[in-house]
FIDO-997911 format. One line per 5 residues: number of its first residue (from 1); their letters; for each residue x, y negated, z negated of N, C-alpha, C. Coordinates in pm, 1 decimal, padded with zeros to 6 digits. Layout:
NUM> a> X,Y,Z,X,Y,Z,X,Y,Z | ...
# end
This chain:
1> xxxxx> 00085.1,00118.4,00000.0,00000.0,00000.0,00000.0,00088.9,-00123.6,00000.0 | 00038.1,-00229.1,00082.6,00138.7,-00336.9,00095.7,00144.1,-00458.5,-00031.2 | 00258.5,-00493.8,-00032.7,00276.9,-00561.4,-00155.1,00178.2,-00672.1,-00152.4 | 00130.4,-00741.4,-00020.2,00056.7,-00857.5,-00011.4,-00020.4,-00836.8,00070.8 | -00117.9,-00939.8,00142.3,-00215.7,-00924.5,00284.7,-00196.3,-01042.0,00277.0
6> xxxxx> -00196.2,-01081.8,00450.9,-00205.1,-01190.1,00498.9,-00294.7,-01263.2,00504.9 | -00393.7,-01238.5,00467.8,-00450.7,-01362.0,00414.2,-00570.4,-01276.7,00306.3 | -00607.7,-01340.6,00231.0,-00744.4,-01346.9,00143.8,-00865.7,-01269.8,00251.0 | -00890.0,-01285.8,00326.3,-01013.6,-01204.5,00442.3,-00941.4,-01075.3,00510.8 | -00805.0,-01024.1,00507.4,-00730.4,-00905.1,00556.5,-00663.4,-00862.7,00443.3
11> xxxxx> -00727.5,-00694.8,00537.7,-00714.9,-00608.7,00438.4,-00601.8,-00505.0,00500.4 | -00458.8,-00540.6,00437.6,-00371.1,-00399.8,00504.6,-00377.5,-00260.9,00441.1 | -00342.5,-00213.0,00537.0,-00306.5,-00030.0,00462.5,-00275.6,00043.0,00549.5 | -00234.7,00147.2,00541.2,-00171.5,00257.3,00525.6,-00235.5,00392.4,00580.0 | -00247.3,00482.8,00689.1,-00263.9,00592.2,00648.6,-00182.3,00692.6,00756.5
16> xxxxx> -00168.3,00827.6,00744.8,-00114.2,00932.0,00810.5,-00167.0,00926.3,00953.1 | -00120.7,00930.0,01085.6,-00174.8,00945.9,01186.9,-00236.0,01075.2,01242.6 | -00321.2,01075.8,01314.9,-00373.3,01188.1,01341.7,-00368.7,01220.9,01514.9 | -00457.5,01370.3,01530.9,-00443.6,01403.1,01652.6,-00518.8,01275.8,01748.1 | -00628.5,01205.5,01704.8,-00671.2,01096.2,01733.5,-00641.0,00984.4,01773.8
21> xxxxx> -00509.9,00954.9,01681.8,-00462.8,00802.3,01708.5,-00389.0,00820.3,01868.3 | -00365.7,00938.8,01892.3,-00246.7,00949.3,02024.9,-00278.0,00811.1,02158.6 | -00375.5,00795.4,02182.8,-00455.7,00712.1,02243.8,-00374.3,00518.6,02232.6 | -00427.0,00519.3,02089.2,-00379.3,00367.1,02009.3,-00192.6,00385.6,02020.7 | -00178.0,00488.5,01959.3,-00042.9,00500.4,01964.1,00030.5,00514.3,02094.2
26> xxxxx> -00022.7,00523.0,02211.9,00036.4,00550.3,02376.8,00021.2,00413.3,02411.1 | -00094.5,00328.4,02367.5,-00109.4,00152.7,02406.2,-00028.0,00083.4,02294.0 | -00009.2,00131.9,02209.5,00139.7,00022.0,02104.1,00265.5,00065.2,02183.4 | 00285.2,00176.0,02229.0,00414.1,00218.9,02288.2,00430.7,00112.3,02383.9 | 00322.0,00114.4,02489.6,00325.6,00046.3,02582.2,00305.6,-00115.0,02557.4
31> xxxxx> 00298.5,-00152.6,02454.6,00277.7,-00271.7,02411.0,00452.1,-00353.1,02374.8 | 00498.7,-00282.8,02346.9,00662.6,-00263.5,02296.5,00722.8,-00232.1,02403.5 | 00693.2,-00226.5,02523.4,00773.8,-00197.8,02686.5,00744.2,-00355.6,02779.8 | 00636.3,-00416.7,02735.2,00580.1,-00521.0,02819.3,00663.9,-00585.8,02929.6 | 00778.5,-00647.4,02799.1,00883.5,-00733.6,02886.7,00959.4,-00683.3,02937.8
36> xxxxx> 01026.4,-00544.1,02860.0,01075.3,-00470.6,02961.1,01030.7,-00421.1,03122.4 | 00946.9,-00405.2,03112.5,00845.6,-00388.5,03255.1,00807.7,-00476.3,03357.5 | 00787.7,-00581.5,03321.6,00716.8,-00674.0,03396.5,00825.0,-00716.0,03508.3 | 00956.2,-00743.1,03474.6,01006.1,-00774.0,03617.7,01052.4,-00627.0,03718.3 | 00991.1,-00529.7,03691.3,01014.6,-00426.4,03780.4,00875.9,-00467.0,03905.7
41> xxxxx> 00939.6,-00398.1,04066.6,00824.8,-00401.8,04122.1,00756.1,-00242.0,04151.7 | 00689.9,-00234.8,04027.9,00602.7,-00158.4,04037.9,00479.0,-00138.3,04049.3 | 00399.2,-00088.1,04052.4,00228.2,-00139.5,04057.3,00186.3,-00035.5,03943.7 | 00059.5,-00046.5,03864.4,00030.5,-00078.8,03784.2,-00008.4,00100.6,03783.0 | -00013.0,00186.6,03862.4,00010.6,00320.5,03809.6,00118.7,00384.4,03806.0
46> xxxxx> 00199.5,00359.9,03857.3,00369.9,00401.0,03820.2,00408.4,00368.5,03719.3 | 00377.4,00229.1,03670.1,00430.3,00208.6,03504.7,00323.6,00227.3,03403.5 | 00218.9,00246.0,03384.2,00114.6,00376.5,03323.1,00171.0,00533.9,03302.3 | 00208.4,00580.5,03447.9,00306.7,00708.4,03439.9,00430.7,00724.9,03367.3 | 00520.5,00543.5,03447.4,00629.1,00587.0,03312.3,00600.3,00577.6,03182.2
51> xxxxx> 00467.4,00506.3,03115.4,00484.1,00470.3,02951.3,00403.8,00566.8,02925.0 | 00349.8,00651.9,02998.9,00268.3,00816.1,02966.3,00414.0,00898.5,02923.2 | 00491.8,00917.0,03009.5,00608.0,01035.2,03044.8,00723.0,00983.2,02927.0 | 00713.4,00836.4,02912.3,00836.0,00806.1,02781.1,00766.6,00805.9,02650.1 | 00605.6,00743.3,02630.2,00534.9,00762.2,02497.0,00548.0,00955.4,02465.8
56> xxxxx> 00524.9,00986.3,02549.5,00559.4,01160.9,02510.7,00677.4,01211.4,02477.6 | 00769.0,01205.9,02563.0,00856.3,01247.8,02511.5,00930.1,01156.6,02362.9 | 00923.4,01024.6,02348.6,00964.3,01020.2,02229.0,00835.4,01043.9,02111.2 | 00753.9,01085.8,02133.8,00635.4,01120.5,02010.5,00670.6,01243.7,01966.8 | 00701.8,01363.6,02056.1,00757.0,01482.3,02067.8,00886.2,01520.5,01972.2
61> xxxxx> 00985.8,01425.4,01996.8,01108.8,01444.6,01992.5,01122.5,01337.2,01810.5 | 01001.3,01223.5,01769.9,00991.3,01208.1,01643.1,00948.1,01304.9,01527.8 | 00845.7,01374.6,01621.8,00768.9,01477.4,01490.7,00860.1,01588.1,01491.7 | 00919.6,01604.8,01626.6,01000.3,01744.4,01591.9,01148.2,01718.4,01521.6 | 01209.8,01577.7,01541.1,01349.0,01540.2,01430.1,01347.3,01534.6,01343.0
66> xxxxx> 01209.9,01480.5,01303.9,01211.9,01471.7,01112.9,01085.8,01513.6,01118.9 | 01076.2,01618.5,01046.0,00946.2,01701.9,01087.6,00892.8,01672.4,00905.1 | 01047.6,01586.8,00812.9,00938.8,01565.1,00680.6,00920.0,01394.9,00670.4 | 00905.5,01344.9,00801.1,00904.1,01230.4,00740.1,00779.3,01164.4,00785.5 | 00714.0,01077.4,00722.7,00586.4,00985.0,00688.7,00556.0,00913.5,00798.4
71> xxxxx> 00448.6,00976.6,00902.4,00389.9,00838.6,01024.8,00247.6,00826.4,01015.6 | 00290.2,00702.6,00989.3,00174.4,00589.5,00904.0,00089.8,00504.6,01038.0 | -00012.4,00497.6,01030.6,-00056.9,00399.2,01099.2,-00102.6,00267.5,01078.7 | -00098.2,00163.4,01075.5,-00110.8,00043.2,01028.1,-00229.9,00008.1,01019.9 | -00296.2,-00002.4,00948.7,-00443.1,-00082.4,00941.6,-00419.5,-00224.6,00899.6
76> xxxxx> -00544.3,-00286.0,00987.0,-00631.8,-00473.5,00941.3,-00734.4,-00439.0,00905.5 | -00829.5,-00461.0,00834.8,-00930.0,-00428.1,00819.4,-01025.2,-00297.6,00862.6 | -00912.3,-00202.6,00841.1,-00964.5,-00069.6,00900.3,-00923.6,-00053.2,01018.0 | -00871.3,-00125.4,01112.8,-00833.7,-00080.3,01240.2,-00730.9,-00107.6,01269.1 | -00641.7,00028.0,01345.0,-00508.5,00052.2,01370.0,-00468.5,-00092.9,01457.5
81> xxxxx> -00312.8,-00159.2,01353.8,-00273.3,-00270.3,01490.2,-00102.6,-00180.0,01484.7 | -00063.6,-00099.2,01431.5,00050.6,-00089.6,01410.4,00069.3,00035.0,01384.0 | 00199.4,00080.9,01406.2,00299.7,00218.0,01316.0,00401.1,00170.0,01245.4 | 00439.4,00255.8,01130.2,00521.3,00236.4,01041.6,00616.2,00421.2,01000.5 | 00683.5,00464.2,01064.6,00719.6,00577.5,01028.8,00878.7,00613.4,00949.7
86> xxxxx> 00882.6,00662.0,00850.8,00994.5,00679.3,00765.5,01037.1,00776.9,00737.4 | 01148.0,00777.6,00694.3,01172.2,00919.4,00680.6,01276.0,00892.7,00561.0 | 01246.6,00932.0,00420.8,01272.0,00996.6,00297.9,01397.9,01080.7,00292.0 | 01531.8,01010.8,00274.1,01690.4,01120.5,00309.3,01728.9,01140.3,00138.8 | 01812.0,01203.1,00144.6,01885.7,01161.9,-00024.9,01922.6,01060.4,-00047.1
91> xxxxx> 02018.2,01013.3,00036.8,02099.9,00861.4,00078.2,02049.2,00762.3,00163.2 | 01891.8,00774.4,00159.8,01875.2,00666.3,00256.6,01736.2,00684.7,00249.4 | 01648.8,00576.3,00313.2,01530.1,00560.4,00317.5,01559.5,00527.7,00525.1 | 01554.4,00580.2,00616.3,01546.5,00564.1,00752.5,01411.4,00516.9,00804.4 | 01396.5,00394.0,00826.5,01320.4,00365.2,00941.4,01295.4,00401.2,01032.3
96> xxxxx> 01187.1,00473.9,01089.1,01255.7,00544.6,01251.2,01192.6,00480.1,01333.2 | 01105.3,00415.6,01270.2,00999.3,00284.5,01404.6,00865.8,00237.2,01322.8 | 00882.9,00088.6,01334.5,00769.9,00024.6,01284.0,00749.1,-00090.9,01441.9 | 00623.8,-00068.8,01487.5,00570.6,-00155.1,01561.5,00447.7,-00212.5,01536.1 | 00428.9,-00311.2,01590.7,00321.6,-00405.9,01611.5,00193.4,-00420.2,01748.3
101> xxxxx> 00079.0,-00380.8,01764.4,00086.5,-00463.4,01910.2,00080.3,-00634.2,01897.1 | 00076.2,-00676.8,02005.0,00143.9,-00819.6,02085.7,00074.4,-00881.7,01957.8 | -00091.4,-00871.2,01960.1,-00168.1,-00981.2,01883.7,-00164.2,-00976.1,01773.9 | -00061.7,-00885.9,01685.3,-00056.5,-00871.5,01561.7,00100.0,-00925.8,01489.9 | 00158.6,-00948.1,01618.1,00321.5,-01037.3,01583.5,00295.7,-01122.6,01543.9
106> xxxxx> 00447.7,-01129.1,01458.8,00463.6,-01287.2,01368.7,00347.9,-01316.2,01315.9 | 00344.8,-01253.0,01241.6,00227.8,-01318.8,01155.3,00255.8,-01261.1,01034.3 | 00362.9,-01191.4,01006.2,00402.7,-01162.5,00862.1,00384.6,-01019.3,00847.8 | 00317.1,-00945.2,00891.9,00274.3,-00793.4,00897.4,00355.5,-00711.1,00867.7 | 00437.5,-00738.7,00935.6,00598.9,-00612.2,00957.1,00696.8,-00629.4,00839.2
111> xxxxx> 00676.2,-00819.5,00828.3,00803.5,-00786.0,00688.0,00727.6,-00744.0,00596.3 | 00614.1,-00764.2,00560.8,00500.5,-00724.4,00453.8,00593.3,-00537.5,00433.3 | 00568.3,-00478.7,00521.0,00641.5,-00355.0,00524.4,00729.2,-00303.2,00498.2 | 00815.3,-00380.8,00580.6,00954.4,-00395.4,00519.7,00960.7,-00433.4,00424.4 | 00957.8,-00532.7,00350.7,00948.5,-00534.0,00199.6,00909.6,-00471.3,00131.1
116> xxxxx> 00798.3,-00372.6,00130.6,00780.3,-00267.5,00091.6,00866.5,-00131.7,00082.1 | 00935.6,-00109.7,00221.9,01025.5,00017.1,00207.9,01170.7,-00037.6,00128.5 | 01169.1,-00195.1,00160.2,01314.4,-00248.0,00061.3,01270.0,-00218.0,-00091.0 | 01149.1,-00248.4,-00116.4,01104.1,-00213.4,-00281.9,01108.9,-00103.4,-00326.6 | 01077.9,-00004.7,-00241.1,01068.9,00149.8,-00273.5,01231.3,00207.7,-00258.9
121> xxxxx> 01345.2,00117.3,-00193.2,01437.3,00183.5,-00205.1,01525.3,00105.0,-00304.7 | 01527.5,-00017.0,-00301.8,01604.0,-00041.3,-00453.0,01549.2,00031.9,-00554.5 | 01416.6,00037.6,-00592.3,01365.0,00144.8,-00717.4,01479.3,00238.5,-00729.3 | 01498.8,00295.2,-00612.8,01566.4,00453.4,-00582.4,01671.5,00453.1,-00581.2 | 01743.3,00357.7,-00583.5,01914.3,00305.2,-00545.1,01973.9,00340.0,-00401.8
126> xxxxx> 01849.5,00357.9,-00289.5,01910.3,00384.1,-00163.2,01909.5,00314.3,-00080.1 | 02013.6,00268.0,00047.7,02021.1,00195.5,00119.9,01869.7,00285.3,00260.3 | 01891.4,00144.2,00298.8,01731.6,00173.9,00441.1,01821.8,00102.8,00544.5 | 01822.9,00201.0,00625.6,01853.3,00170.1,00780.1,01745.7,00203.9,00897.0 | 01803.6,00122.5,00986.6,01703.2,00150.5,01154.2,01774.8,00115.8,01235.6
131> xxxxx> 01775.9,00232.9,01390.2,01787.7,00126.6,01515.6,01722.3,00039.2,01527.6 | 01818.1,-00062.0,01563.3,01728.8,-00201.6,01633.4,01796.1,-00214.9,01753.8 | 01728.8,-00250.5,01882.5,01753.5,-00258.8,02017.9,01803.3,-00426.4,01999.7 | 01949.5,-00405.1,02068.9,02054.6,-00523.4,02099.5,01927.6,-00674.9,02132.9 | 01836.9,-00678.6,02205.4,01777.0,-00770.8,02195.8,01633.5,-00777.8,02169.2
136> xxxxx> 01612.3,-00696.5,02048.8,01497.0,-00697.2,02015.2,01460.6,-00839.3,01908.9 | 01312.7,-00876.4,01948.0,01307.0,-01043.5,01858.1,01300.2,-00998.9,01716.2 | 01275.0,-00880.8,01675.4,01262.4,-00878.6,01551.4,01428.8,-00851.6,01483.7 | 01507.8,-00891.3,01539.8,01637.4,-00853.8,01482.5,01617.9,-01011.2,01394.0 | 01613.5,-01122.3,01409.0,01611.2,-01193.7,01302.0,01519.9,-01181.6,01149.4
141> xxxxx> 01432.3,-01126.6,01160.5,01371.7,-01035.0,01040.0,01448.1,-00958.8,00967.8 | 01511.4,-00897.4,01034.8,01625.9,-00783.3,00977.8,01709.5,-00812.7,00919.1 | 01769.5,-01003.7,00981.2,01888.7,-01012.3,00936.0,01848.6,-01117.0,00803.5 | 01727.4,-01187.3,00802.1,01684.4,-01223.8,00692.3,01634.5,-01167.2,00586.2 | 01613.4,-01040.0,00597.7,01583.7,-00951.8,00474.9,01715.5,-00910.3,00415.7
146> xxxxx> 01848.4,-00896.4,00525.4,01965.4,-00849.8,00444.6,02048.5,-00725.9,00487.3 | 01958.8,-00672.8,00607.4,02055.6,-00594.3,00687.6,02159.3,-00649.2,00788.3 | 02226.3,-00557.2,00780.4,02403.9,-00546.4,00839.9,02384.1,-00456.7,00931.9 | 02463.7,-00535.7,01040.9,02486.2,-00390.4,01147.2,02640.6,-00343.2,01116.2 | 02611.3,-00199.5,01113.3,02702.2,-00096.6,01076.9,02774.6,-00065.3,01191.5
151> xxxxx> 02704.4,-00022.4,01292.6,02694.4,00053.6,01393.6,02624.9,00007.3,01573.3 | 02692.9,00068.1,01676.9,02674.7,00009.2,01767.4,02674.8,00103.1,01849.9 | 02566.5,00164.4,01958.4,02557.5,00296.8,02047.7,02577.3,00279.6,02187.9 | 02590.6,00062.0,02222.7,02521.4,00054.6,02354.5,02440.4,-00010.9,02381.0 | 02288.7,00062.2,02326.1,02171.7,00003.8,02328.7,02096.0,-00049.4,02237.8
156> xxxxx> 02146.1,00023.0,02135.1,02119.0,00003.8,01971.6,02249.4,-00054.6,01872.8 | 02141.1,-00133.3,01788.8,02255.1,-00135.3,01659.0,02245.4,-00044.0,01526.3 | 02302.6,-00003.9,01464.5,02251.9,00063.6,01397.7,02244.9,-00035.8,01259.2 | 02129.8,-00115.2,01184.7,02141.1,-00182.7,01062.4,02112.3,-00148.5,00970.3 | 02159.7,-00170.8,00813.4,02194.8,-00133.4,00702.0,02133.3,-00208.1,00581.9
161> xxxxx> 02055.9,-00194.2,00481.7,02055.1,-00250.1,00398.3,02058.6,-00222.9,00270.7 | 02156.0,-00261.1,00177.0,02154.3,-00203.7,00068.5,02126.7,-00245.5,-00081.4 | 02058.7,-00217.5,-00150.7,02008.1,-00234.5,-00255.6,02052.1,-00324.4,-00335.6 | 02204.2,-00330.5,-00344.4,02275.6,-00427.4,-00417.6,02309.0,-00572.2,-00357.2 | 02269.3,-00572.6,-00237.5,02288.1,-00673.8,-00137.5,02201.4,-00813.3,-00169.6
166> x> 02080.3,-00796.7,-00249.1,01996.9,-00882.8,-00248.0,01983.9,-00924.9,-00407.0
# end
């Protein structure tokens, strides 16, 4: 449950995703590709196909890597705008993907979250890391909460935050 809601009339929370959400969860995927996409010339069922053929295989390849870790779906007032999925290590609290769709950015949502998995891991004395993509906008979030990039793949950074840091 989130430490706050954005406003007095919204209500956040929390719950396990189901065989159901696949739908919501294939249009946030694709919601998180936008800009990537748009200057390709493709027409509008080829890139449907690719965010079908890439939402699968990485949905696939999350439940089957960490097959114990927590994917949450984001509720506003009862209805999914977001994912939040974690995964619970000895040494670490791992982020493995928290998204937004478009109309639910910047508006405080995500750090609401993040502040949450930072609360649950100082409790614990463990550092929380995530890829973050080299130009993703939410890397200034990251770096205002107090993560460090550790690590560098290419495409990703790998960032760090640790308990004693703050």
């Amino acid at each position: 449950m989130p430490s706050q809601n954005p406003s007095p009339d919204h209500v956040l929370s929390l719950r396990p995703i189901t065989p159901e959400d696949e739908d919501f969860l294939r249009q946030l995927y694709a919601s998180t590709r936008e800009d990537e996409l748009a200057p390709l010339d493709w027409n509008e069922d080829q890139k449907q196909a690719f965010l079908t053929m890439q939402f699968e295989a990485q949905h696939k390849f999350y439940l089957e890597q960490f097959s114990q870790a927590e994917f949450n779906v984001i509720l506003l007032n009862g209805e999914p705008v977001g994912r939040l999925y974690t995964d619970l290590r000895p040494d670490e609290i791992r982020i493995i993907d928290i998204a937004l769709l478009t109309a639910y950015r910047r508006q405080g949502i995500g750090s609401i979250y993040l502040n949450d998995v930072l609360a649950q891991a100082r409790a614990a004395g463990l550092a929380v890391r995530i890829h973050v993509e080299h130009y993703n906008p939410a890397m200034s979030v990251y770096k205002r909460l107090g993560f460090q990039k550790i690590g560098d793949n290419g495409v990703y950074f790998l960032m760090e935050w640790l308990p004693d840091s703050q």
